[in-house]
C-alpha positions in Angstrom: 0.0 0.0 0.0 1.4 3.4 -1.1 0.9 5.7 2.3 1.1 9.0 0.4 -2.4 10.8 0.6 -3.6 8.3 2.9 -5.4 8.4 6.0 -3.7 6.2 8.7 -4.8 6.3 12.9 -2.8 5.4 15.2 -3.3 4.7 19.1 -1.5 5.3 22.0 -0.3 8.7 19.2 1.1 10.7 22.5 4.6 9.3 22.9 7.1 6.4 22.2 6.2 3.6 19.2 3.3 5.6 18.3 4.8 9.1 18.2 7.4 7.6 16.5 5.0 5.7 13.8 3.0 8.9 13.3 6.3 10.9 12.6 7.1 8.1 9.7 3.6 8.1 8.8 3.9 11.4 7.9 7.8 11.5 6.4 5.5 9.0 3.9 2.9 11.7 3.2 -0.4 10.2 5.3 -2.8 12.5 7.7 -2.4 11.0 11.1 -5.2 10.8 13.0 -3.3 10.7 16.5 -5.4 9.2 18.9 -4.4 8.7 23.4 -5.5 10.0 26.7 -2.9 12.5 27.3 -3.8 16.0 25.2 -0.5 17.5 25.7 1.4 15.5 24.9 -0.4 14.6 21.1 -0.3 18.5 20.6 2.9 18.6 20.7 3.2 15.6 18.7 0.8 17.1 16.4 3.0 20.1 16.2 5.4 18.0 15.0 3.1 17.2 12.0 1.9 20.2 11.0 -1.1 20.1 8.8 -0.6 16.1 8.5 -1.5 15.7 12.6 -4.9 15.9 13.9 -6.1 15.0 17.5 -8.2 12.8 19.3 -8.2 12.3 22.7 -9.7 9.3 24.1 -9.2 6.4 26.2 -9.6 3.4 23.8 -10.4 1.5 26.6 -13.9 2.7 26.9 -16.2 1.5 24.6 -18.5 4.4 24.3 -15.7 6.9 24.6 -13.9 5.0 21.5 -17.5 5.4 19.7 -17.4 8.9 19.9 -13.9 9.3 18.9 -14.9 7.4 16.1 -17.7 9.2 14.7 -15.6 12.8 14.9 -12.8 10.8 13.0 -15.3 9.7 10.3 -17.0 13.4 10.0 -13.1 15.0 10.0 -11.0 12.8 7.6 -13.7 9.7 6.7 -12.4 6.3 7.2 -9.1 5.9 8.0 -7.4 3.4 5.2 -5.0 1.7 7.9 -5.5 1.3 12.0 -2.6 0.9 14.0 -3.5 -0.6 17.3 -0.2 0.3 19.4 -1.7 1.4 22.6 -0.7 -0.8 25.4 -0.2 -0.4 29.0 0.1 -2.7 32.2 2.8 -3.6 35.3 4.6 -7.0 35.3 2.9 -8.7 38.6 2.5 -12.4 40.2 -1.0 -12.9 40.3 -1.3 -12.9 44.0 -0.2 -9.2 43.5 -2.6 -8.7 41.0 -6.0 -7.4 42.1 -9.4 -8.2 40.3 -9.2 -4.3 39.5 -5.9 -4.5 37.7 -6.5 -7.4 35.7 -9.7 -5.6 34.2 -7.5 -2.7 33.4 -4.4 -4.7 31.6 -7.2 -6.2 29.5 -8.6 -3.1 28.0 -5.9 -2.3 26.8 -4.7 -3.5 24.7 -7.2 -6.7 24.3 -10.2 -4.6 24.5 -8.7 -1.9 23.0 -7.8 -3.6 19.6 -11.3 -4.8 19.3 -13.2 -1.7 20.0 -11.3 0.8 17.9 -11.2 -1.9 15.0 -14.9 -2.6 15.1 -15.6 1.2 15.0 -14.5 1.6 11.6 -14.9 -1.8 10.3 -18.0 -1.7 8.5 -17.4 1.1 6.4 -14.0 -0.5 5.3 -16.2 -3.5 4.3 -18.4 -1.5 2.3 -15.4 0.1 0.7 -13.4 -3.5 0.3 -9.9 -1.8 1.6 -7.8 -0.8 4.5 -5.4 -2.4 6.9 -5.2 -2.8 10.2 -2.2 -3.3 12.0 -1.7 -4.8 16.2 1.7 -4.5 17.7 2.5 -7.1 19.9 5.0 -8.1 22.5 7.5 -11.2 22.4 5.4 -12.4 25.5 2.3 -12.7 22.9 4.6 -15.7 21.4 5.9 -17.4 24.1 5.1 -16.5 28.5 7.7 -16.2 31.3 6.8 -15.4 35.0 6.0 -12.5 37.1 3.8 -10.5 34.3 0.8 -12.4 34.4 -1.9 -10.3 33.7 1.0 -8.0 31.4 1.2 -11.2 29.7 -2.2 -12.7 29.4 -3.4 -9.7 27.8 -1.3 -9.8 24.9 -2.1 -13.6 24.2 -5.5 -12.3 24.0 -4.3 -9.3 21.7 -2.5 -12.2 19.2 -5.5 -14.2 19.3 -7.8 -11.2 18.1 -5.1 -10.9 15.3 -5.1 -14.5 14.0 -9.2 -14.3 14.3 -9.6 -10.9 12.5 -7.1 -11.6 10.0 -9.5 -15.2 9.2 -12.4 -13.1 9.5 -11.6 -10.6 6.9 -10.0 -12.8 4.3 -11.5 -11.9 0.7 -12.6 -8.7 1.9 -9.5 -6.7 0.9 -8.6 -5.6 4.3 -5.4 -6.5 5.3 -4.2 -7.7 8.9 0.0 -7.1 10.0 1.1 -8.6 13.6 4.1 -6.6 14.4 6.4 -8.6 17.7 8.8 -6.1 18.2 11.4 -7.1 21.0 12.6 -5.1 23.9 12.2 -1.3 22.8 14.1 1.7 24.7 10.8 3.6 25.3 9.2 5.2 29.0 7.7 2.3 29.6 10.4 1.2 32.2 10.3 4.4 33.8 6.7 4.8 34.7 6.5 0.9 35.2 9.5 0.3 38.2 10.5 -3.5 38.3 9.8 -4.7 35.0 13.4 -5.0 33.9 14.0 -7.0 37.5 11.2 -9.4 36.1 12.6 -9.8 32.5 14.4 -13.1 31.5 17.7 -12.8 31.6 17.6 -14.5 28.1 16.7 -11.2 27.2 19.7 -9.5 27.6 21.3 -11.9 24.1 18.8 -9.5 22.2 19.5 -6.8 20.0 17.3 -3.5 21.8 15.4 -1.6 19.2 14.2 2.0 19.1 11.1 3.6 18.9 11.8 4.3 15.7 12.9 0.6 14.8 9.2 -0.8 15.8 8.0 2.6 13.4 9.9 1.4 10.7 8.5 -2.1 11.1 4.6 -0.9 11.4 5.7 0.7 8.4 6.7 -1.8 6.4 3.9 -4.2 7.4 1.3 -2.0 5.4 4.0 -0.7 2.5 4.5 -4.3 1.6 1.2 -5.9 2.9 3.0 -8.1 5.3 1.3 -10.6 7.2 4.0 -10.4 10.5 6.7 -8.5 11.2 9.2 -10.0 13.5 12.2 -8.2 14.9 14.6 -8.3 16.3 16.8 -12.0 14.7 16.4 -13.2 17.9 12.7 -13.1 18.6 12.6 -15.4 15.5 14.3 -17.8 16.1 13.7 -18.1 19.3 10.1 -18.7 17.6 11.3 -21.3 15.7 12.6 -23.0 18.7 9.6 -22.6 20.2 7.8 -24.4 17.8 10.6 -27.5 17.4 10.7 -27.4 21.2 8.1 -25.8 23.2 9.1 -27.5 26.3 12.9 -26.5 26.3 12.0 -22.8 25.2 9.4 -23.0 28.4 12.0 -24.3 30.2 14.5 -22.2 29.6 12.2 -19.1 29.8 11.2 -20.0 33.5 14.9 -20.9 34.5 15.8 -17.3 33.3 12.6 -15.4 34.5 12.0 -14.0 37.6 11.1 -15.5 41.3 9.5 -14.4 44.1 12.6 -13.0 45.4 12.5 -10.0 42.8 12.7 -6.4 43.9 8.9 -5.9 43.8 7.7 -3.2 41.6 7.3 0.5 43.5 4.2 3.2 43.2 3.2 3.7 39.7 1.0 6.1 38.0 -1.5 4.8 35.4 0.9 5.5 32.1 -0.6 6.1 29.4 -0.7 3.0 26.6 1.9 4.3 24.2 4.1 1.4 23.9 2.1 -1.3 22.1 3.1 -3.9 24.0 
């Protein structure tokens, strides 16, 4: 898909992979319809953008409030021709430290999230037969380690939404892109204290990408009409092993994760989902 003159929305648009997407979206000539909780922080991004940014706050999350972003989209710029669902939030917790309150929360977003903001435009892409959508997964979507439970649930559900829409809409001419993007230098360590603690230590044999790197991916996905996009050579193969030896990879996953001993996770404010994973 050529990106020039289209319309693309992207979530979690405020900072990190989605600020980051939107400023590529944009280097390709697309309107970015930038879409997160936080309004200062997407005006400044929309500064960025100039006449190519345009702003819609909403926490995808909510239903309702994701129908009325929706519907102000649609009257502003019509129906986007790509979605990219990147918002994701979420602490890495045991589930003994994960209340019934929490859990609800990780789901919506992304899980809920993906659904709802894909649903809301869905129909008039049917009618049209084109667009893409695009979710942005984490390497915990592919294979689970412990101590991010709820973190990690979540994005199984997210991957499972992806395989299902991408069956659901075969023939249709919308086109579905998973994008597993490995450990990304974003603020979601900062406002999320004790993830790294509870990351494998496998982790550290992988190559860290950017912001920009997981941009560059999303981009790619829809320029080339790519079913997946994995990075970085690590998270594939370690795929492939996964699927030659699921029980090893587990394994080895646990050995290397955290235990109960870990530095427990301190006070965290509810970041906004801008990492997409």
């Amino acid at each position: 898909m050529n990106l020039e003159n289209r319309t693309v929305l992207v979530t979690g648009a405020s900072s990190g992979i989605g600020a980051a997407t939107a400023r590529r979206l944009a280097a390709r000539g697309a309107a970015v319809a930038l879409v997160a909780r936080r309004r200062r922080e997407l005006d400044a991004v929309a500064d960025e953008l100039g006449d190519q940014g345009h702003v819609y706050r909403c926490d995808v999350g909510d239903p309702a409030a994701v129908t009325a972003m929706a519907q102000q989209v649609t009257a502003d710029l019509g129906t986007p021709d790509v979605i990219v669902n990147n918002a994701g939030a979420g602490r890495w917790l045991w589930i003994e430290e994960t209340t019934n309150e929490e859990f609800l929360e990780q789901v919506a977003v992304p899980f809920h999230a993906a659904f709802f903001v894909t649903r809301a435009f869905v129909i008039p892409m049917l009618k049209r037969r084109s667009g893409w959508v695009v979710n942005v997964h984490s390497p915990v979507s592919q294979w689970s380690w412990p101590g991010a439970i709820g973190y990690g649930a979540s994005r199984w559900g997210l991957r499972g939404f992806d395989e299902c829409l991408a069956a659901d809409l075969r023939g249709t001419g919308i086109g579905v892109t998973a994008v597993v993007a490995g450990h990304t230098d974003s603020d979601y360590f900062d406002t999320n204290a004790g993830a790294l603690d509870r990351m494998p230590s496998l982790d550290r044999l992988c190559r860290r990408l950017s912001c920009d790197d997981v941009a560059q991916m999303i981009v790619t996905g829809v320029e080339h009409e790519r079913r997946t996009v994995v990075e970085p050579l690590e998270i594939r193969l370690t795929n492939v092993a996964a699927r030659l030896a699921p029980r090893a990879v587990a394994w080895l996953l646990g050995a290397s994760g955290a235990t109960r001993s870990s530095v427990p996770p301190g006070p965290v404010r509810r970041a906004e989902p801008e990492r997409g994973r």
